[in-house]
Backbone atoms as SQL, in Angstrom:
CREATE TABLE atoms (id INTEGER PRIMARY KEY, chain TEXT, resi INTEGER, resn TEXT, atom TEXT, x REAL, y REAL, z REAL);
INSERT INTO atoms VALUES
  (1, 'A', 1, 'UNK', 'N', 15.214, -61.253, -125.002),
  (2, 'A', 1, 'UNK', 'CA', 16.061, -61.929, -124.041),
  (3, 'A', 1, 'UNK', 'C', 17.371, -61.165, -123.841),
  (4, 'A', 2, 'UNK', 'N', 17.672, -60.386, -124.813),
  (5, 'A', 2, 'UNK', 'CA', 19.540, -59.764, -124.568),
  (6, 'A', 2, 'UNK', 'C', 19.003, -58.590, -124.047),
  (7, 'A', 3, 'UNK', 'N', 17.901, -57.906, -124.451),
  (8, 'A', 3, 'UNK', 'CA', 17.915, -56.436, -123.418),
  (9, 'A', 3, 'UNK', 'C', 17.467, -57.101, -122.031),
  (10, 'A', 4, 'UNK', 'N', 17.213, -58.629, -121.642),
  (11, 'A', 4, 'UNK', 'CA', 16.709, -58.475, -120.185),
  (12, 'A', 4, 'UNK', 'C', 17.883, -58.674, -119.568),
  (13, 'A', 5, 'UNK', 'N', 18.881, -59.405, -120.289),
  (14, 'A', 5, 'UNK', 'CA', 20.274, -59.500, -120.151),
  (15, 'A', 5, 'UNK', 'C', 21.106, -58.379, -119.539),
  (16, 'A', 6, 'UNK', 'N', 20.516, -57.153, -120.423),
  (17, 'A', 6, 'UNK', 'CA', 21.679, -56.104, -120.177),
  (18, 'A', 6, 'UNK', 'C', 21.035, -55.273, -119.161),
  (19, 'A', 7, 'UNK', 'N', 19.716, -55.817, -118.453),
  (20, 'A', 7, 'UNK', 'CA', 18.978, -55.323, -117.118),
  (21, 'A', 7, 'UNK', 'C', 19.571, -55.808, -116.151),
  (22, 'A', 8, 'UNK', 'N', 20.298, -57.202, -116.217),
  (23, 'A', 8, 'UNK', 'CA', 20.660, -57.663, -115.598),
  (24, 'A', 8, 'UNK', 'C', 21.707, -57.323, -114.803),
  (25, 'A', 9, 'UNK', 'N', 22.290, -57.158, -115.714),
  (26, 'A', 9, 'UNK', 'CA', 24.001, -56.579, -115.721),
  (27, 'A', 9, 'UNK', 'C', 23.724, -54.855, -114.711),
  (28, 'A', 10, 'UNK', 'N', 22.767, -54.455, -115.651),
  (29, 'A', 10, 'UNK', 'CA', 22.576, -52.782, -114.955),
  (30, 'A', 10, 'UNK', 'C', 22.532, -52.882, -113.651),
  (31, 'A', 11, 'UNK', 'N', 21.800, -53.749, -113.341),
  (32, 'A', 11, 'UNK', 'CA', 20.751, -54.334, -112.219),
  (33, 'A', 11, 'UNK', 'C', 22.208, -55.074, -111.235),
  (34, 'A', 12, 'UNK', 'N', 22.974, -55.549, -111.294),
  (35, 'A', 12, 'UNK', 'CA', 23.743, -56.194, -110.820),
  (36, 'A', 12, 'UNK', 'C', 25.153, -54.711, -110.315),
  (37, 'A', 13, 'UNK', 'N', 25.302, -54.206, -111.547),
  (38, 'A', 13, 'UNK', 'CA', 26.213, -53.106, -110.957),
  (39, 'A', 13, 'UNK', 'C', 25.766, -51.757, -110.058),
  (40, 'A', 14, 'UNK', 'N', 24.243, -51.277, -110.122),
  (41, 'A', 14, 'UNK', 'CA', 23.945, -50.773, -109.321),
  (42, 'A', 14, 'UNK', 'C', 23.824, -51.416, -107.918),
  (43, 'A', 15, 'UNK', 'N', 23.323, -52.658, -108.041),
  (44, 'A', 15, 'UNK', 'CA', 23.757, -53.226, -106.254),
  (45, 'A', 15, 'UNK', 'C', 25.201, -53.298, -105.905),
  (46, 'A', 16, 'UNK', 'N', 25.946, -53.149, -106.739),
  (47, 'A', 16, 'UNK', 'CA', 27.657, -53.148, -106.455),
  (48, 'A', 16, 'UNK', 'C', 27.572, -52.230, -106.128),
  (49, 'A', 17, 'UNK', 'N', 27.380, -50.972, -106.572),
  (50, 'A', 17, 'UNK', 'CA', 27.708, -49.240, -105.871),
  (51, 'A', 17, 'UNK', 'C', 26.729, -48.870, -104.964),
  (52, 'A', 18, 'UNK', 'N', 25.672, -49.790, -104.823),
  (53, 'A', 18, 'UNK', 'CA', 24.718, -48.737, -103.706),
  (54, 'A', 18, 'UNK', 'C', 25.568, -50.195, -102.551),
  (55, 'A', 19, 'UNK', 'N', 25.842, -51.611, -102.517),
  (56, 'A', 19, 'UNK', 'CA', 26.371, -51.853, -101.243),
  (57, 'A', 19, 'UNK', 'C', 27.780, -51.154, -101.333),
  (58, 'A', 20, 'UNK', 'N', 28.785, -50.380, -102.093),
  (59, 'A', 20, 'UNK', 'CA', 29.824, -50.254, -101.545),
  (60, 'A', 20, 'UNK', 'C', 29.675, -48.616, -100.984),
  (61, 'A', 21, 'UNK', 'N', 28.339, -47.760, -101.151),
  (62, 'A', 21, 'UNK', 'CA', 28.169, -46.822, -100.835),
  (63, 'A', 21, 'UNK', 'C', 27.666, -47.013, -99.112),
  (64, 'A', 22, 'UNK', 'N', 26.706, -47.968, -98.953),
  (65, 'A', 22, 'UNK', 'CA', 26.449, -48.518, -97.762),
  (66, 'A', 22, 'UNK', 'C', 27.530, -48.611, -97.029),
  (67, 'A', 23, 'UNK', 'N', 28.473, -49.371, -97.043),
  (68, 'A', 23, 'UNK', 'CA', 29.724, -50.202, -96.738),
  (69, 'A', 23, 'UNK', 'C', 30.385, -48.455, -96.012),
  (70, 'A', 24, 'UNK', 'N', 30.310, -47.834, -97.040),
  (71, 'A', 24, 'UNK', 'CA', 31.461, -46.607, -96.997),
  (72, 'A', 24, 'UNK', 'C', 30.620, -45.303, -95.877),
  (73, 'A', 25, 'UNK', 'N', 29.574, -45.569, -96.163),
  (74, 'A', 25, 'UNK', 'CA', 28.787, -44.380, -95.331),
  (75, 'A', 25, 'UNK', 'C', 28.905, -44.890, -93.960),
  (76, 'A', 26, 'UNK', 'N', 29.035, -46.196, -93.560),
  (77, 'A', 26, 'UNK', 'CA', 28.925, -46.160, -92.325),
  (78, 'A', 26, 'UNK', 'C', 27.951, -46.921, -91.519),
  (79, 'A', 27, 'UNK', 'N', 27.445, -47.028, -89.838),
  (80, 'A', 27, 'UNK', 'CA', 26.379, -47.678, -90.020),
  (81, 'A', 27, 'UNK', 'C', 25.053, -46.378, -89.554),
  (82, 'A', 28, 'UNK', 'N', 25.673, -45.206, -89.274),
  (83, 'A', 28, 'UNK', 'CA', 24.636, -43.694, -89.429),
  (84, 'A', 28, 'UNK', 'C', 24.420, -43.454, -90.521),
  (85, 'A', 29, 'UNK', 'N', 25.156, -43.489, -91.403),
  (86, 'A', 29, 'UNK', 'CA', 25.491, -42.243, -92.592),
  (87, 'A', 29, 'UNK', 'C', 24.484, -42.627, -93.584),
  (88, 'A', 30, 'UNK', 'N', 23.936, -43.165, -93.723),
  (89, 'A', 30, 'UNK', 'CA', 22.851, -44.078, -94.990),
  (90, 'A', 30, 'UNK', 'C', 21.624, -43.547, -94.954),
  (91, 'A', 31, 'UNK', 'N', 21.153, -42.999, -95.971),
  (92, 'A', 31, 'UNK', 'CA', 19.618, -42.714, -95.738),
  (93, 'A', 31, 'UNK', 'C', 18.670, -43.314, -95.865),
  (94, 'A', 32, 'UNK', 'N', 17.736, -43.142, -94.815),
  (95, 'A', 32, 'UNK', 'CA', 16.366, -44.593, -94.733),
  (96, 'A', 32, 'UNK', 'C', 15.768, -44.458, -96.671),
  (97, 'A', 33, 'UNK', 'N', 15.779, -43.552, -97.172),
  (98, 'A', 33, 'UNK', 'CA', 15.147, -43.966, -98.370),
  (99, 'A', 33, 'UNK', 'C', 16.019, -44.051, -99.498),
  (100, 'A', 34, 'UNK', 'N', 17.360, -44.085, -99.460),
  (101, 'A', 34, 'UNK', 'CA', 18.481, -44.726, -100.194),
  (102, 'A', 34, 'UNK', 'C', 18.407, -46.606, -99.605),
  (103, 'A', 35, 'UNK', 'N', 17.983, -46.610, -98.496),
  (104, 'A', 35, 'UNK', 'CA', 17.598, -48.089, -98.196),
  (105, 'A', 35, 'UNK', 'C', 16.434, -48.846, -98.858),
  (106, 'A', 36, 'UNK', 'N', 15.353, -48.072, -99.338),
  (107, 'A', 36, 'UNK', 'CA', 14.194, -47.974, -100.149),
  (108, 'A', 36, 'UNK', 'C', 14.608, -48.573, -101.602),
  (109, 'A', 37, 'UNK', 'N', 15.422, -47.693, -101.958),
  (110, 'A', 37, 'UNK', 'CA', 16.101, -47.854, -103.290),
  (111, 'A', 37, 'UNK', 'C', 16.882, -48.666, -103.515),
  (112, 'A', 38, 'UNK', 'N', 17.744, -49.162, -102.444),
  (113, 'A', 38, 'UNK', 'CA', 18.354, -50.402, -102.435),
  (114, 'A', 38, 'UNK', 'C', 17.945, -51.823, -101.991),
  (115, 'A', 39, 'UNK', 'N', 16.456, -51.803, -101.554),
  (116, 'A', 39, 'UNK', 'CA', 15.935, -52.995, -101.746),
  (117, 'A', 39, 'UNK', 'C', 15.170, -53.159, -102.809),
  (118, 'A', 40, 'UNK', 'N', 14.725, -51.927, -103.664),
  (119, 'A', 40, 'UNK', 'CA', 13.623, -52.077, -104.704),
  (120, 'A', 40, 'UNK', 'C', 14.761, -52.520, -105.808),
  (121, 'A', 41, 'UNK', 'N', 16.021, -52.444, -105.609),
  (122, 'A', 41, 'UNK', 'CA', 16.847, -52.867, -106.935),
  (123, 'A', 41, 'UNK', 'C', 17.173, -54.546, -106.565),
  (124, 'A', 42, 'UNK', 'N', 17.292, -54.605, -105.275),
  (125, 'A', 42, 'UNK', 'CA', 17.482, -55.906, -105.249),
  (126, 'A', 42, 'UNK', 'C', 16.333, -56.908, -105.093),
  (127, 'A', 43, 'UNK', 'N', 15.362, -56.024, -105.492),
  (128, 'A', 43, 'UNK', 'CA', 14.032, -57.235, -105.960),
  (129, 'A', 43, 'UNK', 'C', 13.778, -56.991, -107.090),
  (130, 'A', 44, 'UNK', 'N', 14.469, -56.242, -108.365),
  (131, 'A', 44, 'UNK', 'CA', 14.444, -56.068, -109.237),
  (132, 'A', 44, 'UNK', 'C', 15.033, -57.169, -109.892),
  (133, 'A', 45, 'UNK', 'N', 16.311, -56.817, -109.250),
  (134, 'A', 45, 'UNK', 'CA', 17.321, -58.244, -109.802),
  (135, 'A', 45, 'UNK', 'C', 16.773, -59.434, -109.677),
  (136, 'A', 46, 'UNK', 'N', 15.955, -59.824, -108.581),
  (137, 'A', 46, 'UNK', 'CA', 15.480, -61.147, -108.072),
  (138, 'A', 46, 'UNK', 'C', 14.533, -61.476, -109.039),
  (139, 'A', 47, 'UNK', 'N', 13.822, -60.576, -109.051),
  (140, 'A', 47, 'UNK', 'CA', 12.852, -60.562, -110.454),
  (141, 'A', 47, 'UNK', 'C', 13.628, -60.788, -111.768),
  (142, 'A', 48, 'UNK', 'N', 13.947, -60.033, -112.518),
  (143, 'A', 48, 'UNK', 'CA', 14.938, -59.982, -113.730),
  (144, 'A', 48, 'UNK', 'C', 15.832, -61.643, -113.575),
  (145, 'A', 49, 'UNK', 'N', 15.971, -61.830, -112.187),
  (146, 'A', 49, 'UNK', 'CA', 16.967, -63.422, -112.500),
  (147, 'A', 49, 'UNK', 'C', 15.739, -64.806, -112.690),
  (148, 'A', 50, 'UNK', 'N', 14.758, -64.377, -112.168),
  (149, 'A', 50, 'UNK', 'CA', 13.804, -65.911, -111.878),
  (150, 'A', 50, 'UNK', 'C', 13.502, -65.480, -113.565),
  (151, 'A', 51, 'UNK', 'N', 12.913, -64.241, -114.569),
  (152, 'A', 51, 'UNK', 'CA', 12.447, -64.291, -115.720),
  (153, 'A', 51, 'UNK', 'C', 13.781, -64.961, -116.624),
  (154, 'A', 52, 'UNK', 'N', 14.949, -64.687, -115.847),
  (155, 'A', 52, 'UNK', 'CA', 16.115, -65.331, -117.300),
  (156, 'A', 52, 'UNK', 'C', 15.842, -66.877, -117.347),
  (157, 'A', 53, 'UNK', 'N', 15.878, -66.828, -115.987),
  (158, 'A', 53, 'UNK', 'CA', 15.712, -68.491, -115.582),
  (159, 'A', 53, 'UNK', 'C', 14.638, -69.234, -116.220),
  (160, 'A', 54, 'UNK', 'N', 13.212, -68.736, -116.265),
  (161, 'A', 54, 'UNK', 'CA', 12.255, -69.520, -116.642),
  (162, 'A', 54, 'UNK', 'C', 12.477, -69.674, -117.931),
  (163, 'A', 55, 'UNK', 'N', 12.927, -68.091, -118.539),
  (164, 'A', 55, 'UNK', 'CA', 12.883, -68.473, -120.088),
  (165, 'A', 55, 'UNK', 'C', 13.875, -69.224, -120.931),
  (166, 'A', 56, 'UNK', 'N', 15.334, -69.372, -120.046),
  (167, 'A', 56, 'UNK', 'CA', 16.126, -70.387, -120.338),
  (168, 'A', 56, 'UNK', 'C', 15.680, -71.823, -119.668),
  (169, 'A', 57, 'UNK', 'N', 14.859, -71.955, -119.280),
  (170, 'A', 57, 'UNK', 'CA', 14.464, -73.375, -119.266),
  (171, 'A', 57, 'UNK', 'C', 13.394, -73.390, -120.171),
  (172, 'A', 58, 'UNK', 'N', 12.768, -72.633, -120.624),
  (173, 'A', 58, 'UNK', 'CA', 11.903, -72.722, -121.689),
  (174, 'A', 58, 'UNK', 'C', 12.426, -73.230, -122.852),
  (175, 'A', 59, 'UNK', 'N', 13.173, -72.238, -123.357),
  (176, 'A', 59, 'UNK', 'CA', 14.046, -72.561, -124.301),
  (177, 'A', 59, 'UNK', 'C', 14.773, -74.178, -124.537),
  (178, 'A', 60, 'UNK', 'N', 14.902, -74.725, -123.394),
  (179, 'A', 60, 'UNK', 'CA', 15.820, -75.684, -123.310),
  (180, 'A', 60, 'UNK', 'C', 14.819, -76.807, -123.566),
  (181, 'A', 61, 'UNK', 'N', 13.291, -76.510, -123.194),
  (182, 'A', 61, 'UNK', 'CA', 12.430, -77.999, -122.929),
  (183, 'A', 61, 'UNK', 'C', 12.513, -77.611, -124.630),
  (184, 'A', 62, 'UNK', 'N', 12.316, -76.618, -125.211),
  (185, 'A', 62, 'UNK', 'CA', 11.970, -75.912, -126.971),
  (186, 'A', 62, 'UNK', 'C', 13.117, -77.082, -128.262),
  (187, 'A', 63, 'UNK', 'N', 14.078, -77.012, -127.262),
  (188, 'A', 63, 'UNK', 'CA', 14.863, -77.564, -127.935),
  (189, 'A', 63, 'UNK', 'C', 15.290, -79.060, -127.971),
  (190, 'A', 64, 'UNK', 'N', 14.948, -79.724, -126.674),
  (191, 'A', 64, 'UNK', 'CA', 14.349, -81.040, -126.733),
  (192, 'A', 64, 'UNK', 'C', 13.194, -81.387, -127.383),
  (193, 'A', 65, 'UNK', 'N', 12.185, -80.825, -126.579),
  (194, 'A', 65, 'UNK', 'CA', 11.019, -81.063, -128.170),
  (195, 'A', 65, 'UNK', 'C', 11.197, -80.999, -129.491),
  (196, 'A', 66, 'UNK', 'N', 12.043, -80.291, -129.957),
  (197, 'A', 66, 'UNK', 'CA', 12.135, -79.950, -131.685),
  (198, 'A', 66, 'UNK', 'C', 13.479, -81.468, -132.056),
  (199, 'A', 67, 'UNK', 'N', 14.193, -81.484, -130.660),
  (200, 'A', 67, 'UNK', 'CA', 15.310, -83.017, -131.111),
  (201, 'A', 67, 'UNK', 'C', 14.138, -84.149, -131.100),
  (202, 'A', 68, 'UNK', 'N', 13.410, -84.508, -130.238),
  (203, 'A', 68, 'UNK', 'CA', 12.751, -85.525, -130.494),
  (204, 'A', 68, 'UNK', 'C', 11.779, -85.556, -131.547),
  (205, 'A', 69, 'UNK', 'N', 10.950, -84.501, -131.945),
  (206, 'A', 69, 'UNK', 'CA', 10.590, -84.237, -133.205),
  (207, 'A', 69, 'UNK', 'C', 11.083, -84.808, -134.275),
  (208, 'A', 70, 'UNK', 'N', 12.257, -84.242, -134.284),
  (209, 'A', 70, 'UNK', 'CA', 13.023, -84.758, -135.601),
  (210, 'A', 70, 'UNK', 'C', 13.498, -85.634, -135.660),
  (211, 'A', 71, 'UNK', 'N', 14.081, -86.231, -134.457),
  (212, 'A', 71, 'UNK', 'CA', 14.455, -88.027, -134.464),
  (213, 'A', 71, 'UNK', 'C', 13.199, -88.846, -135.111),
  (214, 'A', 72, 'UNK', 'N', 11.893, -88.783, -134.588),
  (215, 'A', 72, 'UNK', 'CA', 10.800, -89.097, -134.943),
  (216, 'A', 72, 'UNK', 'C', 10.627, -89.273, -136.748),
  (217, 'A', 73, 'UNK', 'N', 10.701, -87.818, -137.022),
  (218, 'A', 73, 'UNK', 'CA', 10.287, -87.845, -138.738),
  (219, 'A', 73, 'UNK', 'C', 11.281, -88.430, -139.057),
  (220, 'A', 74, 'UNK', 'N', 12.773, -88.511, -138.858),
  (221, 'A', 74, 'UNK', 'CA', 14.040, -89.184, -139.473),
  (222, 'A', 74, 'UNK', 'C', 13.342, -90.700, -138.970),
  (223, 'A', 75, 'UNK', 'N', 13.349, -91.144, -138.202),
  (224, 'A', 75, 'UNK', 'CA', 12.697, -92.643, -137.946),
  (225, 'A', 75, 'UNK', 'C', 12.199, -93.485, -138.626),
  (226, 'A', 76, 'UNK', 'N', 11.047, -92.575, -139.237),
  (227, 'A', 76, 'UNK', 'CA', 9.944, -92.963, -139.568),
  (228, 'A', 76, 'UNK', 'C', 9.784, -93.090, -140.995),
  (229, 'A', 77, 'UNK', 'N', 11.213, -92.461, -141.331),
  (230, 'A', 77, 'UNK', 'CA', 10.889, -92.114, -143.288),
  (231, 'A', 77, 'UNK', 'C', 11.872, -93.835, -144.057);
């Protein structure tokens, strides 16, 4: 989970410099397959964000189950 973390982050600052490279080149100056590269990162990210997401809700149902668990055996003794 922390290295998908720090994909994230990678993943997040390369779309910062390829839009402020966009931004700066112009609306000629950009190359059609630097456009390539800048959508394959931003479906990277999209990707990389829905996997944090699922697995922090995973985690979260993980940890309700294990509270009601244990309310249960404390209950019951």
């Amino acid at each position: 989970m922390k290295t998908l973390k720090w994909f994230w982050w990678v993943a997040l600052l390369t779309i910062g410099f390829k839009t402020y490279s966009l931004l700066s080149a112009g609306p000629k100056g950009y190359n059609p397959s630097e456009m390539e590269s800048f959508v394959g990162i931003l479906f990277a990210f999209v990707l990389i964000s829905a996997a944090l997401i699922v697995f922090w809700v995973i985690g979260r149902a993980k940890e309700k189950v294990a509270g009601k668990i244990a309310a249960r055996k404390n209950s019951g003794q």
